[in-house]
Each structure stands twice: as structure tokens, then as C-alpha cells.
C-alpha positions in Angstrom: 9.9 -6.6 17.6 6.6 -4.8 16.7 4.2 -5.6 19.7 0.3 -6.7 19.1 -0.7 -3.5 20.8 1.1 -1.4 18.2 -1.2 1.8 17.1 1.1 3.3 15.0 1.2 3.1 10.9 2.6 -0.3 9.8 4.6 -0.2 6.6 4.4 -3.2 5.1 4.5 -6.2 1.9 1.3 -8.3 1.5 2.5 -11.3 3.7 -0.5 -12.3 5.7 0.4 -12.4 9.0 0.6 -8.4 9.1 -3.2 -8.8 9.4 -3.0 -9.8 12.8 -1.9 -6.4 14.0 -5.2 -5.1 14.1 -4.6 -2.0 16.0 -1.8 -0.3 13.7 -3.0 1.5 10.5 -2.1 -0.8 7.6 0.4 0.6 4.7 1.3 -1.4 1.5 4.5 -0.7 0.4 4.5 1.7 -2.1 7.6 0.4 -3.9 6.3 -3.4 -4.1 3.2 -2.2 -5.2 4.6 -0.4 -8.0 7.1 -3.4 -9.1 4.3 -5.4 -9.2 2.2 -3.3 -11.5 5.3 -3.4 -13.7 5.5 -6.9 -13.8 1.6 -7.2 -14.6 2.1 -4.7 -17.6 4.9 -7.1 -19.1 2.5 -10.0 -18.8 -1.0 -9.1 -19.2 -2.6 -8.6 -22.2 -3.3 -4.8 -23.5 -6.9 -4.7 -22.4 -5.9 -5.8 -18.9 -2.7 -3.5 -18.7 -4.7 -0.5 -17.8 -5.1 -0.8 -14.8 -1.5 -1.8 -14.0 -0.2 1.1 -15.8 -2.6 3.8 -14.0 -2.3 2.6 -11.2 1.8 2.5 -11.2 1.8 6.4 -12.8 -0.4 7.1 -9.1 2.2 5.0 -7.2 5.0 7.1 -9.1 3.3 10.0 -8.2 3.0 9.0 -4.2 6.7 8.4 -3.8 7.7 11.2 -5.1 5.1 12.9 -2.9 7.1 12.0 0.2 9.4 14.8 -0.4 6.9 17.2 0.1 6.7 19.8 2.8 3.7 18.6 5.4 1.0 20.5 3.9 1.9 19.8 0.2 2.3 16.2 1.3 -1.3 15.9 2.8 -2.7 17.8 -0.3 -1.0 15.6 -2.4 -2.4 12.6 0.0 -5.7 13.2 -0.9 -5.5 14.5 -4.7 -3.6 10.7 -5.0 -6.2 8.5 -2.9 -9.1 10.3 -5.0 -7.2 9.3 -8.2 -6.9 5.7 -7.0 -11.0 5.5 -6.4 -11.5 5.1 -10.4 -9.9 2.2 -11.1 -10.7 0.8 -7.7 -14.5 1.0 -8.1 -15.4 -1.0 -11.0 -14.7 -5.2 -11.0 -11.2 -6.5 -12.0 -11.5 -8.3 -15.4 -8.6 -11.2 -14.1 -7.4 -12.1 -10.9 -4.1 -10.3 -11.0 -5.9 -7.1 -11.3 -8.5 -8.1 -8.2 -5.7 -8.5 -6.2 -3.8 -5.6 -6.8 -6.9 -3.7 -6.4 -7.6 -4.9 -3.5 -4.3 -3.8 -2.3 -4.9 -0.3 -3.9 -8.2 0.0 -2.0 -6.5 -0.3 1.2 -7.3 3.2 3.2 -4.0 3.8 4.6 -2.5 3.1 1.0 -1.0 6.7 1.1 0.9 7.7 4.5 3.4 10.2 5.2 6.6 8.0 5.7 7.9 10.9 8.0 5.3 10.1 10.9 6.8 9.6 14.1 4.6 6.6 14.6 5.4 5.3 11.2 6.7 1.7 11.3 8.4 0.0 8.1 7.9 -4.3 8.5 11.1 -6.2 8.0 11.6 -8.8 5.4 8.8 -11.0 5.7 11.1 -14.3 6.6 11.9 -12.6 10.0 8.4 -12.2 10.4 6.2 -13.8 13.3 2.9 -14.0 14.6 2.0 -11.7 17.6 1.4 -13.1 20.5 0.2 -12.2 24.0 -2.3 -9.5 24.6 -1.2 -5.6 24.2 0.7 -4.0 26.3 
């Protein structure tokens, strides 16, 4: 059980109740991320696949960045958040792509996964709402 106090990085999907831990420095998952920008280049038309498709080659790019050594990793870090800025600064043509770059904008987008602190959510059924005030 994550607590409401929790200051850590918090690995997770987009489920909505994750918001609520407003201490913890928000991750998307990488990997859902990049399905879904798969699954947006199958169904969108060419004009609007651009996005999808960039932004999945920087996702591509961040996973395999995890096996960096710490230095590489945070180079890496902010070469890939820096690449992410273009298509997150000018307005989504669609909704699919407003809401995937919304989820791109996210700051803690890229995290080492190695962090001690470093907290992956589980499945978002066996999720609930935090209660009670931190610890």
C-alpha cells in the first residue's frame, strides 16, 4: 500500500486516482505510453500520425535508456525530455493527440527506474484512494 505521504517517484498508468498523491513525483509508464502511440499510428489518419510516431521513436529511445550507467542515463534524461518539447509545444490537431500530449508533457515523464525511491503503481483495479493524512 502506497501511503498519501509518499515523496518518492510514482510509476504509474493514467488512471485518475494516481493524482491524489500529490507529494510523489508523477511517472507515466513508459511502456503504456508507447503501446498507445502505436495504437494511434494504426488508426489516425497520416497527417495526424506524426506525432504518435515521434513521439513513440522518443519513448523507444527512453527505455532503452534505462540501461545506462548513471551519468549516461541522466545525459540521456535530458537529451530525451528536450526532444519531447517539439511536439509538446504546438496544439494537438485531434483529441487523441491532446491527450497523449498532455501525458508527454508530464515533467517526471523520464525517470531513472533504478531510484531507490522509485515506486511502480499496481494494476489499476487494485487501486484505491488515499486516505488519512501523511504519515
Amino acid at each position: 500500500m502506497i501511503t498519501a505521504g509518499y515523496h518518492g517517484v510514482l510509476v504509474r498508468d493514467a488512471y485518475v486516482i494516481y493524482g491524489h498523491y500529490d507529494k510523489a513525483t508523477q511517472q507515466s509508464c513508459v511502456a503504456h505510453l508507447a503501446r498507445r502511440c502505436g495504437e494511434m499510428e494504426a488508426d489516425l489518419g497520416q497527417p495526424d500520425r506524426k506525432i504518435p510516431v515521434g513521439a513513440k521513436a522518443i519513448l523507444s529511445d527512453a527505455l532503452a535508456a534505462r540501461e545506462l550507467p548513471g551519468p549516461n542515463r541522466v545525459a540521456a534524461a535530458i537529451e530525451l525530455t528536450e526532444r519531447l518539447e517539439v511536439p509538446c509545444a504546438g496544439p494537438p490537431a485531434n483529441d487523441a493527440n491532446r491527450r497523449l500530449l498532455k501525458h508527454l508533457s508530464t515533467k517526471a515523464l523520464i525517470c531513472s527506474p533504478s531510484s531507490p525511491s522509485t515506486v511502480s503503481t499496481p494494476p489499476t483495479s487494485k487501486v484505491s484512494k488515499p486516505s488519512g493524512p501523511a504519515p
